[in-house]
Every structure is written in structure tokens, then in C-alpha cells.
CHARMM internal coordinates of N, CA and C (Angstrom, degrees):
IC EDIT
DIST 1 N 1 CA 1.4493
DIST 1 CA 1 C 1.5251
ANGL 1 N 1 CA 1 C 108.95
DIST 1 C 2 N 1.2647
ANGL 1 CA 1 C 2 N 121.72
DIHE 1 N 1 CA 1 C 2 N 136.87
DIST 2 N 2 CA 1.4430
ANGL 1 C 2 N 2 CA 124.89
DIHE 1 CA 1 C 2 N 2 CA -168.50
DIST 2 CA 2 C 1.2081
ANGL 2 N 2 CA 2 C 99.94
DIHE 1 C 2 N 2 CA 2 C -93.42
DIST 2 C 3 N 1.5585
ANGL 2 CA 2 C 3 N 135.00
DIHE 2 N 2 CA 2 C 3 N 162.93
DIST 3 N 3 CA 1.2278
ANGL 2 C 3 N 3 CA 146.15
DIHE 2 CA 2 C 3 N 3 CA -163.08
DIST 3 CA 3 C 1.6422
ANGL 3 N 3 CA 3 C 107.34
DIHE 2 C 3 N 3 CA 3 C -116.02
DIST 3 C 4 N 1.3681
ANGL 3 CA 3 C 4 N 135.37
DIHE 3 N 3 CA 3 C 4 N 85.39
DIST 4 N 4 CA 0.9385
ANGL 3 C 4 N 4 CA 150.62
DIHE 3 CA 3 C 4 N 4 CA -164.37
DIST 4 CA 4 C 2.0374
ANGL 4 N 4 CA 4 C 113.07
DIHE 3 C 4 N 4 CA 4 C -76.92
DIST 4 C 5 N 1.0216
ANGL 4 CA 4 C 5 N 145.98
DIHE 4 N 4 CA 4 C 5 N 102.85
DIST 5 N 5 CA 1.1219
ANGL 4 C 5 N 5 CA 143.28
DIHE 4 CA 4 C 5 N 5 CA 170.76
DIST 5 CA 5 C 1.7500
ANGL 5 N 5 CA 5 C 125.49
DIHE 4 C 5 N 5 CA 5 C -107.61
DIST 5 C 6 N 1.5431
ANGL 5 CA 5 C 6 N 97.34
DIHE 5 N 5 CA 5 C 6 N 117.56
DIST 6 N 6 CA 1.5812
ANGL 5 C 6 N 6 CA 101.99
DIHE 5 CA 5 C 6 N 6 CA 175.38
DIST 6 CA 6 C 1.1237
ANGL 6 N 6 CA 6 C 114.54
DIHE 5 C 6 N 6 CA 6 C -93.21
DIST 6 C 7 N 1.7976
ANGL 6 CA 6 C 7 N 116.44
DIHE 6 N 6 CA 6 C 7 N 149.05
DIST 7 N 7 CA 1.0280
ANGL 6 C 7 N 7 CA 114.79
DIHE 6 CA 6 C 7 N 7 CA 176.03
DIST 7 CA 7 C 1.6050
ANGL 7 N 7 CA 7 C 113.48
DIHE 6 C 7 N 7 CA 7 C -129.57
DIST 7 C 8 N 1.3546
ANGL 7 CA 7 C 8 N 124.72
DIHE 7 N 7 CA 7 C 8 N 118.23
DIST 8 N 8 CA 1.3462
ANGL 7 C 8 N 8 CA 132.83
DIHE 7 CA 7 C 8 N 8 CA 174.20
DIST 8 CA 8 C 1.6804
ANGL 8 N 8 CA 8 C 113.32
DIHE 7 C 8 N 8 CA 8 C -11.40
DIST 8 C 9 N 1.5067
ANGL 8 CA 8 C 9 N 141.11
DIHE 8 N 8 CA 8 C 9 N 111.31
DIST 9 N 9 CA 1.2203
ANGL 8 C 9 N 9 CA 108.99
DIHE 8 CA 8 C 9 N 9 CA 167.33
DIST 9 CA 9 C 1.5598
ANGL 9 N 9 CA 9 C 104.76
DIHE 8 C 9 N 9 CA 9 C -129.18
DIST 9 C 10 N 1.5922
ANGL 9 CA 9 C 10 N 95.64
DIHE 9 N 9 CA 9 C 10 N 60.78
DIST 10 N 10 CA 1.5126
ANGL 9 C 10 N 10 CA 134.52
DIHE 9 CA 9 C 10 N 10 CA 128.94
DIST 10 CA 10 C 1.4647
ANGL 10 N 10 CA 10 C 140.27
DIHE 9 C 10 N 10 CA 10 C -87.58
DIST 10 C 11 N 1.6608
ANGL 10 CA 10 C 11 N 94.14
DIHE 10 N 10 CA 10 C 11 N -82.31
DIST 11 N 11 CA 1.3523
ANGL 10 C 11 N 11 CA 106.36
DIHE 10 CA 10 C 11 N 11 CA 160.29
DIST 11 CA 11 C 1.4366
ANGL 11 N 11 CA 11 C 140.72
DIHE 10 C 11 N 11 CA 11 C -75.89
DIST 11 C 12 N 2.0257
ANGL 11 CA 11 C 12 N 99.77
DIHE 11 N 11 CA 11 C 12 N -11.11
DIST 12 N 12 CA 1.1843
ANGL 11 C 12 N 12 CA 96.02
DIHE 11 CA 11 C 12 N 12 CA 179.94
DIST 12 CA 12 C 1.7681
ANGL 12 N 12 CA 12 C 119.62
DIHE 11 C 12 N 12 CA 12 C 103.40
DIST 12 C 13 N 1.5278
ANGL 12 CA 12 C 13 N 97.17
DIHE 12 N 12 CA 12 C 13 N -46.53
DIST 13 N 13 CA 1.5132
ANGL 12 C 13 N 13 CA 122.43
DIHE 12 CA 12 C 13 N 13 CA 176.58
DIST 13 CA 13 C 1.0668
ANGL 13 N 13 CA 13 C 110.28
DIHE 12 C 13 N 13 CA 13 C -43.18
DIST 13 C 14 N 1.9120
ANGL 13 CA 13 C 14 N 108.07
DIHE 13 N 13 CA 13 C 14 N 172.27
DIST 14 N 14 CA 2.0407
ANGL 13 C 14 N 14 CA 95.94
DIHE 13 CA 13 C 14 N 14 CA 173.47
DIST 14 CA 14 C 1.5198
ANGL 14 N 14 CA 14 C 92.37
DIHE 13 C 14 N 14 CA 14 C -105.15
DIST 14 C 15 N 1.0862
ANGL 14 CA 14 C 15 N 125.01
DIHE 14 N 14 CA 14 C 15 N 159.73
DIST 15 N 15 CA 1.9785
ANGL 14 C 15 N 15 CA 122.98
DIHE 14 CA 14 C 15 N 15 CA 163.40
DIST 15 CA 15 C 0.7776
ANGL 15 N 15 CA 15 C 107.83
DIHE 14 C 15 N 15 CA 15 C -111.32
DIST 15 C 16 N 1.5748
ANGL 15 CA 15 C 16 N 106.51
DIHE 15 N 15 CA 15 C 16 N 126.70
DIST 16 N 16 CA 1.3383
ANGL 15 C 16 N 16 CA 139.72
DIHE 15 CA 15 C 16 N 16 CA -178.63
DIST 16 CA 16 C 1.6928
ANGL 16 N 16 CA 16 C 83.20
DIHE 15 C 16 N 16 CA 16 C -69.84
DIST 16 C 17 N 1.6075
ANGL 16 CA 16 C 17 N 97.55
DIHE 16 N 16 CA 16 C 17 N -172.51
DIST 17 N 17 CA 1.1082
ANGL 16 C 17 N 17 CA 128.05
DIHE 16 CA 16 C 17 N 17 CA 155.48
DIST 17 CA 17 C 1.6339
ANGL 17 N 17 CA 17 C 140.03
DIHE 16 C 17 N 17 CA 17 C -115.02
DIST 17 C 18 N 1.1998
ANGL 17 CA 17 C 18 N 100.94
DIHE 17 N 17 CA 17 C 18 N 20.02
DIST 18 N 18 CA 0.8988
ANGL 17 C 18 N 18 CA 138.67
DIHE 17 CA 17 C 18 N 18 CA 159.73
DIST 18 CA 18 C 1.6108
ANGL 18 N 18 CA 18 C 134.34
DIHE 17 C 18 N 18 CA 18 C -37.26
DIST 18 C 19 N 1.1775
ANGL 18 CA 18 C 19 N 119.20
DIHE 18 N 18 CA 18 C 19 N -60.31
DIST 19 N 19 CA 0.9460
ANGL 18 C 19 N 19 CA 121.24
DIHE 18 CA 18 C 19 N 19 CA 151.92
DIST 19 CA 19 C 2.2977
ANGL 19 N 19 CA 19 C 137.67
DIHE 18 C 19 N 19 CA 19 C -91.70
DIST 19 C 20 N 1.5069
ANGL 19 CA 19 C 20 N 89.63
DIHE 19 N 19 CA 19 C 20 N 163.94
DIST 20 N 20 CA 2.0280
ANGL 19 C 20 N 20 CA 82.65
DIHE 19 CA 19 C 20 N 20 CA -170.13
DIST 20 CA 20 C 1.5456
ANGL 20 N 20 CA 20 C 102.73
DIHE 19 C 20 N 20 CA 20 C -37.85
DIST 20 C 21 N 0.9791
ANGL 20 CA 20 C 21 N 74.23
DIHE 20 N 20 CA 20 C 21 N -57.85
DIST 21 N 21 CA 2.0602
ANGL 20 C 21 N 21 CA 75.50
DIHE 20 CA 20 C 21 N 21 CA -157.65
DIST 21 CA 21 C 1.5787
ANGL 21 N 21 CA 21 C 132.47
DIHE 20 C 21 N 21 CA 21 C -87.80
DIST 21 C 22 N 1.4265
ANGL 21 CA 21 C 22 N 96.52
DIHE 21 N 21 CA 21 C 22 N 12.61
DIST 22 N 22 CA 1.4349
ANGL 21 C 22 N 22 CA 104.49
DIHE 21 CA 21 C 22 N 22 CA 172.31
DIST 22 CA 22 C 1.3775
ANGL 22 N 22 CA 22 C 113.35
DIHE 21 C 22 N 22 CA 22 C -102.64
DIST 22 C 23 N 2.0451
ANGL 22 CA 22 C 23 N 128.48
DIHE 22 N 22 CA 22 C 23 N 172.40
DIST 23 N 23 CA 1.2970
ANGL 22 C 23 N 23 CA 91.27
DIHE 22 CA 22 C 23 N 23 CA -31.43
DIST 23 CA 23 C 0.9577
ANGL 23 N 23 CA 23 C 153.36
DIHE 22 C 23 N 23 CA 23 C -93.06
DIST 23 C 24 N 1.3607
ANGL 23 CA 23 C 24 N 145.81
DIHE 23 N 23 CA 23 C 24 N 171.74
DIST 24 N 24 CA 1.9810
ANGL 23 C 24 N 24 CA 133.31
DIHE 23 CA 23 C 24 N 24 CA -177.95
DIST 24 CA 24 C 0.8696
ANGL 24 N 24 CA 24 C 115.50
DIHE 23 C 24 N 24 CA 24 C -83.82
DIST 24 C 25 N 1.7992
ANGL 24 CA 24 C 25 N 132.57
DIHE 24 N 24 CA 24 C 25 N 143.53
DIST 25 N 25 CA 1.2520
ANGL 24 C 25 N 25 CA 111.71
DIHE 24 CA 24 C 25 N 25 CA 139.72
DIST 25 CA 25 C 1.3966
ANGL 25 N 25 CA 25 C 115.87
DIHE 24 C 25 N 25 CA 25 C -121.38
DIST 25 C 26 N 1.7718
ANGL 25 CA 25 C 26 N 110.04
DIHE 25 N 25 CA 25 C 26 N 158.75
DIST 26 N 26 CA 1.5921
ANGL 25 C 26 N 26 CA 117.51
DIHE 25 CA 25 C 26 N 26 CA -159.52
DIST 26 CA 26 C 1.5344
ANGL 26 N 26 CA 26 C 81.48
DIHE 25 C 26 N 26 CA 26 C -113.81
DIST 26 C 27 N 1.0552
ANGL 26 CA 26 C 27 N 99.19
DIHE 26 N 26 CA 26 C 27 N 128.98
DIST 27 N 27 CA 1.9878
ANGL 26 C 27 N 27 CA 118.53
DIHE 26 CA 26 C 27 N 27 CA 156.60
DIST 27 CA 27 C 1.3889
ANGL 27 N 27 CA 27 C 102.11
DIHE 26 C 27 N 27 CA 27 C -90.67
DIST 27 C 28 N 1.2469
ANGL 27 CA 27 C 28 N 97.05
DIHE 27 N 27 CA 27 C 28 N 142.87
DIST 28 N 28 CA 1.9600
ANGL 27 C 28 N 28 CA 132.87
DIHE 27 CA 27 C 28 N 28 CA -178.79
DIST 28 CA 28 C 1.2089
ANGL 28 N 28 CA 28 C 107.46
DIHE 27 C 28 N 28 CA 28 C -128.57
DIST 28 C 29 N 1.7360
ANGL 28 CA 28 C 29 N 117.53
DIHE 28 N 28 CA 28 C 29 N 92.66
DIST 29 N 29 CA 1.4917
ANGL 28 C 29 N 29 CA 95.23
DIHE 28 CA 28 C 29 N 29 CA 169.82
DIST 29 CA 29 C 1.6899
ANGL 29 N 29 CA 29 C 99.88
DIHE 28 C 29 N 29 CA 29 C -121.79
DIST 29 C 30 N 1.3079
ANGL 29 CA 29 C 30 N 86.70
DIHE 29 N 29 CA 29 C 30 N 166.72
DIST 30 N 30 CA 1.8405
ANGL 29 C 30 N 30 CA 94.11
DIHE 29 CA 29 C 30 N 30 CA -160.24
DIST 30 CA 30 C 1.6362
ANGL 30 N 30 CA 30 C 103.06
DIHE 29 C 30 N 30 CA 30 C -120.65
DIST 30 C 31 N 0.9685
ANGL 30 CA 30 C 31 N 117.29
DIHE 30 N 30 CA 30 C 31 N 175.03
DIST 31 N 31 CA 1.7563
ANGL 30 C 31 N 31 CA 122.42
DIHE 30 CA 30 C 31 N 31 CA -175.88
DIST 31 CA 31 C 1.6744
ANGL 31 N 31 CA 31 C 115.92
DIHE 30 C 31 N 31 CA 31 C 74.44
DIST 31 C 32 N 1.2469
ANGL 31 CA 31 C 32 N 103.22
DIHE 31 N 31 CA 31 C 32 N -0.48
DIST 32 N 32 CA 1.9970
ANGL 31 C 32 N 32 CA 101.35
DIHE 31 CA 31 C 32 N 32 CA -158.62
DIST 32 CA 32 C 1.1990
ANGL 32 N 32 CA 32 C 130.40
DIHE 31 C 32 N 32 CA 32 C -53.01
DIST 32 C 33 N 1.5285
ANGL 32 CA 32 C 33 N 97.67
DIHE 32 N 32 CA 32 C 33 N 8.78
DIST 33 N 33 CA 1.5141
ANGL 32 C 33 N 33 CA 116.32
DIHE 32 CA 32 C 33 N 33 CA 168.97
DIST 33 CA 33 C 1.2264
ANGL 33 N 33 CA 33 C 127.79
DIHE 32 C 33 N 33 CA 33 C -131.47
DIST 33 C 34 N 1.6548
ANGL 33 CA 33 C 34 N 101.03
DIHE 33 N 33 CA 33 C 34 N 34.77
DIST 34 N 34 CA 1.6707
ANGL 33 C 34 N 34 CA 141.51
DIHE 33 CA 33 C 34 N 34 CA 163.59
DIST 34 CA 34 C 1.3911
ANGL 34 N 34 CA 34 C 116.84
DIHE 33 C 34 N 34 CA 34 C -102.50
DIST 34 C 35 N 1.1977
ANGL 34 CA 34 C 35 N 101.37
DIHE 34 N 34 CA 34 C 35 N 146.06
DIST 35 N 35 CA 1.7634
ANGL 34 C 35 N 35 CA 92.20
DIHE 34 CA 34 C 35 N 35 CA 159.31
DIST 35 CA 35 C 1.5725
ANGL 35 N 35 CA 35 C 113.71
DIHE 34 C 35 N 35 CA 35 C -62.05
DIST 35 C 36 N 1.9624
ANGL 35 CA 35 C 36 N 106.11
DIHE 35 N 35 CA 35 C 36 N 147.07
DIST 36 N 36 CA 0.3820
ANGL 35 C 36 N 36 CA 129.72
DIHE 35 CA 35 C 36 N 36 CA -168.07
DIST 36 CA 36 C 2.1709
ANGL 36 N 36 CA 36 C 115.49
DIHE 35 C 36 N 36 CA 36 C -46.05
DIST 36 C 37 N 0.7891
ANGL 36 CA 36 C 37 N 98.84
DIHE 36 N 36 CA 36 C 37 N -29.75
DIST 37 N 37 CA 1.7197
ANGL 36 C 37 N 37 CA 119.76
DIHE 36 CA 36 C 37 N 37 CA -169.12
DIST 37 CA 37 C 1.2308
ANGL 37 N 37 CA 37 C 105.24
DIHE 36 C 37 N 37 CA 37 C -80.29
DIST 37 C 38 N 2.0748
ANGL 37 CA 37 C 38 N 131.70
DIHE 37 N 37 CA 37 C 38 N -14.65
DIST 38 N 38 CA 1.1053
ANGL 37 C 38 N 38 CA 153.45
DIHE 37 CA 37 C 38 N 38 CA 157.90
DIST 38 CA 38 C 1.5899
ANGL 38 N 38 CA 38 C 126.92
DIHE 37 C 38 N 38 CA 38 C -67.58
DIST 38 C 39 N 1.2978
ANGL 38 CA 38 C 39 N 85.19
DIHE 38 N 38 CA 38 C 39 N -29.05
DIST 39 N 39 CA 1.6986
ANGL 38 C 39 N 39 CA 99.74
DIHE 38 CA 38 C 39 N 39 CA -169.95
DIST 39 CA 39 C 1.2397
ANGL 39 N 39 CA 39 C 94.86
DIHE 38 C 39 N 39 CA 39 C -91.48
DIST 39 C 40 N 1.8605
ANGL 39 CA 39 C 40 N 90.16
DIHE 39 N 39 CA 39 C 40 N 156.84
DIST 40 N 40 CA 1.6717
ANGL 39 C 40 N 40 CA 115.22
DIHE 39 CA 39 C 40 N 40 CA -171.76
DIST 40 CA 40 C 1.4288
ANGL 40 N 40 CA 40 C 118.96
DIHE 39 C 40 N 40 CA 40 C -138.71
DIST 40 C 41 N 1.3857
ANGL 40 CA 40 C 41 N 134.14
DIHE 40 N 40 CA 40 C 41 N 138.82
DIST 41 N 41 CA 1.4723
ANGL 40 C 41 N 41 CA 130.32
DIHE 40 CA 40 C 41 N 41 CA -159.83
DIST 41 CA 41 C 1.2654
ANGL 41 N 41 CA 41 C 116.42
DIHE 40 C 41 N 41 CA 41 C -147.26
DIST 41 C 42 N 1.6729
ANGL 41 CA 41 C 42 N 107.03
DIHE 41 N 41 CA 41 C 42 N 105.24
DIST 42 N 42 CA 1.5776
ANGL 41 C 42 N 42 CA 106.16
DIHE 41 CA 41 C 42 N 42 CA -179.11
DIST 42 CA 42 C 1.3187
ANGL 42 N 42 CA 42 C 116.30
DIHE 41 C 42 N 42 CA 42 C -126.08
DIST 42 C 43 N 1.1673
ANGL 42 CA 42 C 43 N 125.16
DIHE 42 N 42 CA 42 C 43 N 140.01
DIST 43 N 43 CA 1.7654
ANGL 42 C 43 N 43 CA 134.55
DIHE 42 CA 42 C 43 N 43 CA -146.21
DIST 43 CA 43 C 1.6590
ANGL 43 N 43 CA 43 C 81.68
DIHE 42 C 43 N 43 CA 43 C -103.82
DIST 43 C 44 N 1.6474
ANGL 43 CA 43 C 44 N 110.49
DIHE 43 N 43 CA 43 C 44 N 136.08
DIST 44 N 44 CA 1.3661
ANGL 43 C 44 N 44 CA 111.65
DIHE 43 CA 43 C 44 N 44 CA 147.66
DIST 44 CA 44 C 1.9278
ANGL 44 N 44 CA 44 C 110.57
DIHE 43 C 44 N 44 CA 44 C -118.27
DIST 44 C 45 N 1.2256
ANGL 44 CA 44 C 45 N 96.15
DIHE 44 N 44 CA 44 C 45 N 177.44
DIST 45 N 45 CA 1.5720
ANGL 44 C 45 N 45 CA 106.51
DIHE 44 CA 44 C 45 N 45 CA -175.57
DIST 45 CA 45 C 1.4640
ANGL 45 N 45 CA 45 C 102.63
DIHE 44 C 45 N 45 CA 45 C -93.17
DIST 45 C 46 N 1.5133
ANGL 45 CA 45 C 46 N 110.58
DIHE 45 N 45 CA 45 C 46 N 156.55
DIST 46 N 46 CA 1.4581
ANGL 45 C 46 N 46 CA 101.62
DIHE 45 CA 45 C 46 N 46 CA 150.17
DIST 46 CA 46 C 1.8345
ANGL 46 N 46 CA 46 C 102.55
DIHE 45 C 46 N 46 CA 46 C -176.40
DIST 46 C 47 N 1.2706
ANGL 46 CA 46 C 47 N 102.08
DIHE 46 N 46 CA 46 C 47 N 175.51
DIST 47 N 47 CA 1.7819
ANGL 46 C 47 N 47 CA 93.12
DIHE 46 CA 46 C 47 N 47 CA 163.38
DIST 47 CA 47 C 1.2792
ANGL 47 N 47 CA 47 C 118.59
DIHE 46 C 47 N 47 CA 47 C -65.28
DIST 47 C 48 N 1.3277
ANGL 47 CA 47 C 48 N 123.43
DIHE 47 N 47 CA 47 C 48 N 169.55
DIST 48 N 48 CA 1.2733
ANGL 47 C 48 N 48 CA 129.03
DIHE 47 CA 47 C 48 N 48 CA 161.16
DIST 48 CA 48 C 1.5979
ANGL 48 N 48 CA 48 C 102.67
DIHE 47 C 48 N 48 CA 48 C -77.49
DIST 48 C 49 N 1.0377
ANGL 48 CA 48 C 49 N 115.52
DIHE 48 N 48 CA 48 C 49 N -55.83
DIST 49 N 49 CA 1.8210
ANGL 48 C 49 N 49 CA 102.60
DIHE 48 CA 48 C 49 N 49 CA 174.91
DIST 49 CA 49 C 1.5152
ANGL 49 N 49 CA 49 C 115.47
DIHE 48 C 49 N 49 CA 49 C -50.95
DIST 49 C 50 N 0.5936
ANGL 49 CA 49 C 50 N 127.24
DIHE 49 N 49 CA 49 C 50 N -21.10
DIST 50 N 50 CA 1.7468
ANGL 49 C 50 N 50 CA 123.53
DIHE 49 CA 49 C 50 N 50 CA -178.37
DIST 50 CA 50 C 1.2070
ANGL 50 N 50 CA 50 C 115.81
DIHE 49 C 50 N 50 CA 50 C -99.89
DIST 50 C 51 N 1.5982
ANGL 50 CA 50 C 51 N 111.45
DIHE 50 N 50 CA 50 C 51 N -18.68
DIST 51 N 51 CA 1.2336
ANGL 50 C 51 N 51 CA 109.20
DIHE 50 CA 50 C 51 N 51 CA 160.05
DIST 51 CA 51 C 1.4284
ANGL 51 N 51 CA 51 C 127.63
DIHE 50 C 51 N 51 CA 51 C -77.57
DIST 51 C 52 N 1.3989
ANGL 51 CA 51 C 52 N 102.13
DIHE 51 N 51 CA 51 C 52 N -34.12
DIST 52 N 52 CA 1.5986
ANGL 51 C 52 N 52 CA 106.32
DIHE 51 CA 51 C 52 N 52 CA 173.82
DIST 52 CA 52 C 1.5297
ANGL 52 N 52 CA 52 C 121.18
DIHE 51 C 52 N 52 CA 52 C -61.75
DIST 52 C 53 N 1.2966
ANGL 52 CA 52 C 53 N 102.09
DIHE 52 N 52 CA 52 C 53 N -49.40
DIST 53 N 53 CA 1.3985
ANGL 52 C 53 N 53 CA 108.92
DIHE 52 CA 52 C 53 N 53 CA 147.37
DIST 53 CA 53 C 1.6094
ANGL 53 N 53 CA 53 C 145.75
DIHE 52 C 53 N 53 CA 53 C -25.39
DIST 53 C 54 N 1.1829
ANGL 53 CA 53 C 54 N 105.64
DIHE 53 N 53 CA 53 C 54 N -43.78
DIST 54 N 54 CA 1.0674
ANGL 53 C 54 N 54 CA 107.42
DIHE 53 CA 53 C 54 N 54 CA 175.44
DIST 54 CA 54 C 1.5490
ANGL 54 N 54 CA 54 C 117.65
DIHE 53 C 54 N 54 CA 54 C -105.65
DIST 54 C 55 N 1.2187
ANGL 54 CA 54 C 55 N 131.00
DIHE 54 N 54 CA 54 C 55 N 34.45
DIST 55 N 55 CA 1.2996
ANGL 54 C 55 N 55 CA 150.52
DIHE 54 CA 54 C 55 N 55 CA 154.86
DIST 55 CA 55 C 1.9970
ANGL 55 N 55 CA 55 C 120.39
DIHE 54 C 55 N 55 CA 55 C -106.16
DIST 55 C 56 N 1.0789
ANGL 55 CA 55 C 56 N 101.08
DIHE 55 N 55 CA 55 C 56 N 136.45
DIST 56 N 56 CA 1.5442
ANGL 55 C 56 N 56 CA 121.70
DIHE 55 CA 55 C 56 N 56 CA -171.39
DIST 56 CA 56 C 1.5466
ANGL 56 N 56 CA 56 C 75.45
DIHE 55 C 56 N 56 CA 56 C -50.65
DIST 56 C 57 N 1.6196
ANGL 56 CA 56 C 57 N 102.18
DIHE 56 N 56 CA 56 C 57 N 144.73
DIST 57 N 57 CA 1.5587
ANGL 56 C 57 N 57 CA 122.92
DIHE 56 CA 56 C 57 N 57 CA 157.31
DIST 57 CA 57 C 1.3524
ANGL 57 N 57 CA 57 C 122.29
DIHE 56 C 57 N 57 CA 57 C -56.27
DIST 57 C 58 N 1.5777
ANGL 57 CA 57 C 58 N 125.30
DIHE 57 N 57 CA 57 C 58 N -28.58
DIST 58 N 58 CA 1.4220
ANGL 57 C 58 N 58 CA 114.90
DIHE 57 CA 57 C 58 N 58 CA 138.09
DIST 58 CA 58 C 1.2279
ANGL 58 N 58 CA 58 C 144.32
DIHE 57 C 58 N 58 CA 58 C -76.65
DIST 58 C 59 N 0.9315
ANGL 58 CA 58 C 59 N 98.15
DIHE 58 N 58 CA 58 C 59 N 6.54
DIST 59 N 59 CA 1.7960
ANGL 58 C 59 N 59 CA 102.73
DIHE 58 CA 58 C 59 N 59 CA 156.31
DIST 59 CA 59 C 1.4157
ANGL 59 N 59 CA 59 C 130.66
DIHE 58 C 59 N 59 CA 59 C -101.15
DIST 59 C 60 N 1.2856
ANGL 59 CA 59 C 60 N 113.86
DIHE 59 N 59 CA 59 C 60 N -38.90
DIST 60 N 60 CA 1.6837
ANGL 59 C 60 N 60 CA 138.83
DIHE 59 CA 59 C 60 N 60 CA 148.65
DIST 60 CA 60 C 1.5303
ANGL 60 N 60 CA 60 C 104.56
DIHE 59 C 60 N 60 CA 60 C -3.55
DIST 60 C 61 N 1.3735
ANGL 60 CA 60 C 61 N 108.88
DIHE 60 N 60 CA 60 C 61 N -67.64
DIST 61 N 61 CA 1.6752
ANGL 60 C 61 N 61 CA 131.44
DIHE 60 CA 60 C 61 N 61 CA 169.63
DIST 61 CA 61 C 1.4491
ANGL 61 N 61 CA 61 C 130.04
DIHE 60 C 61 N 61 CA 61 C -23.23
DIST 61 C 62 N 1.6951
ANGL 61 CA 61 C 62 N 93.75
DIHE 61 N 61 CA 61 C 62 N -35.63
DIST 62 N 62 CA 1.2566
ANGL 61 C 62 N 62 CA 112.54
DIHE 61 CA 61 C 62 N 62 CA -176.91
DIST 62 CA 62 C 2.0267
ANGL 62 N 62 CA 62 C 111.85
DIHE 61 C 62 N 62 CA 62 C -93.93
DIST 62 C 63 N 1.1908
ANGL 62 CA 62 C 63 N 88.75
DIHE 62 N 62 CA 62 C 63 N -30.84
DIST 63 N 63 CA 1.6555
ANGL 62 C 63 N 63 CA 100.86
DIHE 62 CA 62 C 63 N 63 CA 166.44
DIST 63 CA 63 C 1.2793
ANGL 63 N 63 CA 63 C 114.78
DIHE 62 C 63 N 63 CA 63 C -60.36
DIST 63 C 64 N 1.6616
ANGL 63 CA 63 C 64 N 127.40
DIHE 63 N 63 CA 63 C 64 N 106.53
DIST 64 N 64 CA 1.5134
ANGL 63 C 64 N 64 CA 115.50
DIHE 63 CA 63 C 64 N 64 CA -175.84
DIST 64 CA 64 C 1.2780
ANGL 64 N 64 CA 64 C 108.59
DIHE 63 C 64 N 64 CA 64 C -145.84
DIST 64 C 65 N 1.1983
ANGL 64 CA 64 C 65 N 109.41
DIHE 64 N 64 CA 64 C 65 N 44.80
DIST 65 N 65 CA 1.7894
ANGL 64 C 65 N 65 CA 101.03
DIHE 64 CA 64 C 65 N 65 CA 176.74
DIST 65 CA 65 C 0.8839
ANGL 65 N 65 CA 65 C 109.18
DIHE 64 C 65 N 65 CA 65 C -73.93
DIST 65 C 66 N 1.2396
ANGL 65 CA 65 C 66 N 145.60
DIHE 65 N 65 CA 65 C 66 N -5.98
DIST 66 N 66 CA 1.5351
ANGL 65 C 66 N 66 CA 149.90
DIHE 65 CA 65 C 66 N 66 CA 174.48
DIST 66 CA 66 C 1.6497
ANGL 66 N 66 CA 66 C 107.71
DIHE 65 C 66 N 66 CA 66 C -75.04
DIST 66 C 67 N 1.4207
ANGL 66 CA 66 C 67 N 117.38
DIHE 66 N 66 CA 66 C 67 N -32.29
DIST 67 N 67 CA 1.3321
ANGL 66 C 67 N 67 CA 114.74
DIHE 66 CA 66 C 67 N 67 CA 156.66
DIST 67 CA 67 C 1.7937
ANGL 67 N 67 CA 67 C 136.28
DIHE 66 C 67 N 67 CA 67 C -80.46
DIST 67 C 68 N 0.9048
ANGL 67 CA 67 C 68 N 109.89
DIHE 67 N 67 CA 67 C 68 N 2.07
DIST 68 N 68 CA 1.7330
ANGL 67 C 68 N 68 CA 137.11
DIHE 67 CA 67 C 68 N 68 CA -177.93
DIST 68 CA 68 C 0.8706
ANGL 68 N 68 CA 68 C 101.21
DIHE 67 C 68 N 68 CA 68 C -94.51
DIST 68 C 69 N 1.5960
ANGL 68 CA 68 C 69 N 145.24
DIHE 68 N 68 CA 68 C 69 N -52.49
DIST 69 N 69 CA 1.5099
ANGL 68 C 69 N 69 CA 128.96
DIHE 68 CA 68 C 69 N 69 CA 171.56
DIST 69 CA 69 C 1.5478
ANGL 69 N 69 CA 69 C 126.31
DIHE 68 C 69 N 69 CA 69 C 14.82
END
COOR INIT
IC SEED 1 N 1 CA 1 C
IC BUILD
């Protein structure tokens, strides 16, 4: 089994596994108002706390895996 390591590319940090919901990954896709064959999509890592974090407090709202349980 290979030894896999994430690294925050928020904080920078490494993520454990430690916590439920880590680790994340956030998709970035760009062009979305290209054809489809234009567009491009690259996943970064990060915590779930730092991700929540770094979204406007109205959007936060919409983040609810803590209610999905």
C-alpha cells in the first residue's frame, strides 16, 4: 500500500486524517462559458476547516455536511 500525503493548499499544512471530513478536494473549473471541449478542471486539497473558512459567512450556510450525518 503506498503512503499517500495531503497537503493544505490553504494553509499550506499536511492533513491528517484525523478529522470526519477531511481530506477535501475543491474542483476549479475555468472557461464555463466555453464550450464544453474548452473547459479545464483541477482539484486542489485542503481541510474542511479552512475551507469553510474561507467562504463569505453567507455562503458558509450552504456548507452542511455537518447536517447529513
Amino acid at each position: 500500500m503506498a503512503l499517500v500525503r495531503y497537503h493544505c493548499a490553504i494553509c499550506g499544512e499536511s492533513i491528517d486524517d484525523g478529522s470526519q471530513f477531511d481530506p477535501c478536494g475543491v474542483s476549479i473549473f475555468s472557461n464555463l462559458n466555453k464550450h464544453e471541449s474548452e473547459q479545464l478542471e483541477q482539484m486542489f486539497f485542503c481541510h474542511y476547516e479552512c475551507f469553510k473558512g474561507s467562504l463569505e459567512p453567507g455562503v458558509r450556510e450552504y456548507l452542511n455536511f455537518e447536517d447529513q450525518k
